[in-house]
C-alpha positions in Angstrom: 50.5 67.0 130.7 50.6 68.2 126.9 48.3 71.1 126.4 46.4 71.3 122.9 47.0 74.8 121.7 44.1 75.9 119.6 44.7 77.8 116.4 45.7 81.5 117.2 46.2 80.9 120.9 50.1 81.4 122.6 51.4 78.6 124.8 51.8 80.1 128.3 54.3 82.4 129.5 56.2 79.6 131.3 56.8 77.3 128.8 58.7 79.5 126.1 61.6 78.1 125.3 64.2 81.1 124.6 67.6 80.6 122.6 70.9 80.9 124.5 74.1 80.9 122.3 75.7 79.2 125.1 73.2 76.5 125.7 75.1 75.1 128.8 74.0 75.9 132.4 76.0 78.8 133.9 78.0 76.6 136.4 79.3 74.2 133.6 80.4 77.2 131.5 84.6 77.1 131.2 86.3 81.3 131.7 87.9 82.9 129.2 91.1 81.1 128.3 94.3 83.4 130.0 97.6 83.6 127.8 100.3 83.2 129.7 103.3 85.9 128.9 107.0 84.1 128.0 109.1 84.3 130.0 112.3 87.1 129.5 114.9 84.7 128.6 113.3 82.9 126.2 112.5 86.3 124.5 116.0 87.0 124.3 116.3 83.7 122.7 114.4 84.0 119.9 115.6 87.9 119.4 119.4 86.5 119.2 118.1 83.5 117.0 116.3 86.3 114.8 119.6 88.3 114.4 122.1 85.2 114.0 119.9 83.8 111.1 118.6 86.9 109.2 120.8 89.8 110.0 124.6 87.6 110.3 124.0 86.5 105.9 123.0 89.5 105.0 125.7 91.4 106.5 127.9 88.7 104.9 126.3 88.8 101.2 126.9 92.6 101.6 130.0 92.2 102.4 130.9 90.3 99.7 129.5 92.7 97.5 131.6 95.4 98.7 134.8 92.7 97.9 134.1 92.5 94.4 133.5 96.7 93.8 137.4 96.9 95.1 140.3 96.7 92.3 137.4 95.8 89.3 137.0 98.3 86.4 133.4 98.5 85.0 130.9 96.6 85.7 130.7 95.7 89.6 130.5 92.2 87.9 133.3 91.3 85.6 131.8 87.6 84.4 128.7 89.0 84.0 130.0 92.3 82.4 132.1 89.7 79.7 129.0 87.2 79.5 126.7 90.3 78.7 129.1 91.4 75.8 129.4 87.8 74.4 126.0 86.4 74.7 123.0 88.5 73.0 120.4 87.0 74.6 121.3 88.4 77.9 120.8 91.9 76.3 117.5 91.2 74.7 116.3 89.9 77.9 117.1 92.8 79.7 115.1 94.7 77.2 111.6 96.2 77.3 109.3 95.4 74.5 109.0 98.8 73.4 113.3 98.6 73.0 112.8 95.0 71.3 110.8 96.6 68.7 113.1 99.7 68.2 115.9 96.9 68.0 113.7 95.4 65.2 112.9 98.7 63.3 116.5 99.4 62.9 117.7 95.8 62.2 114.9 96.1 59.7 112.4 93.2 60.9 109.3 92.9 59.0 106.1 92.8 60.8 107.6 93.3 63.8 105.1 95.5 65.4 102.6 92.7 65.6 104.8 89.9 67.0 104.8 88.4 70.5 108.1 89.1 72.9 109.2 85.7 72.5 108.8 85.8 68.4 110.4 89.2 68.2 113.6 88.0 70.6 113.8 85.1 67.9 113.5 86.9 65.1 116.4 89.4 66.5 118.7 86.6 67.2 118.5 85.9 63.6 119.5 88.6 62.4 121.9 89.5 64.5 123.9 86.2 64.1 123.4 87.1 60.1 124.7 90.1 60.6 127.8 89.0 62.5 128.6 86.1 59.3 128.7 89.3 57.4 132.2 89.9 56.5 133.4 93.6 57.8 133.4 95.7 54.7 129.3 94.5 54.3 128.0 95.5 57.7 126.4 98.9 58.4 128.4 100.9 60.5 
């Protein structure tokens, strides 16, 4: 039955028990699962699926582009050429930090070096609606 092993001594050779990763006998093991290839027409499925939803917009949206370049003098976008001229936040938003701060240096802002984006387009809008309630003959030209 159960052998006492004695300090120092190895259990025999036929009772060590030796670690198999798949611990299952070998007839029970399952094979490799086999991926079975689509078939050809359902292939062509999805590759006219994949041009009718990505490549039919975008050939619209560029076309639609290309209608508003015809007949239009400017900007390729006449709201947004009119909006841009109007609205001066559109400008400063478009502007890099470094531009916000020349802005700043020319429109005379104090401190200006050491505010934030968002405090600098602030401070701008300030003084450029000041400047506009300027009458003419006051503004800098």
């Amino acid at each position: 039955m159960a052998q006492r092993l004695s300090r120092g001594s190895l259990p025999p050779p036929d009772s060590v028990v030796t670690l198999d990763p798949n611990p299952s006998p070998p007839e029970q093991r399952l094979p490799p699962r086999q991926l079975h290839p689509l078939p050809k027409g359902l292939i062509e499925l999805y590759g006219l699926l994949a041009v009718l939803f990505v490549l039919v917009p975008e050939w619209m949206a560029g076309g639609a582009l290309v209608g508003f370049k015809e007949g239009r003098d400017g900007s390729q976008l006449p709201v947004t050429a009119s909006a841009w001229r109007r609205v001066p936040e559109l400008r400063l938003a478009a502007m890099g930090l470094a531009e916000l701060r020349l802005l700043a240096k020319a429109l005379r802002i104090q401190g200006y070096a050491s505010l934030r984006r968002d405090r600098l387009t602030v401070q701008l809008l300030k003084r450029l609606q000041w400047l506009q309630s300027l009458p003419a003959w006051l503004r800098r030209g």
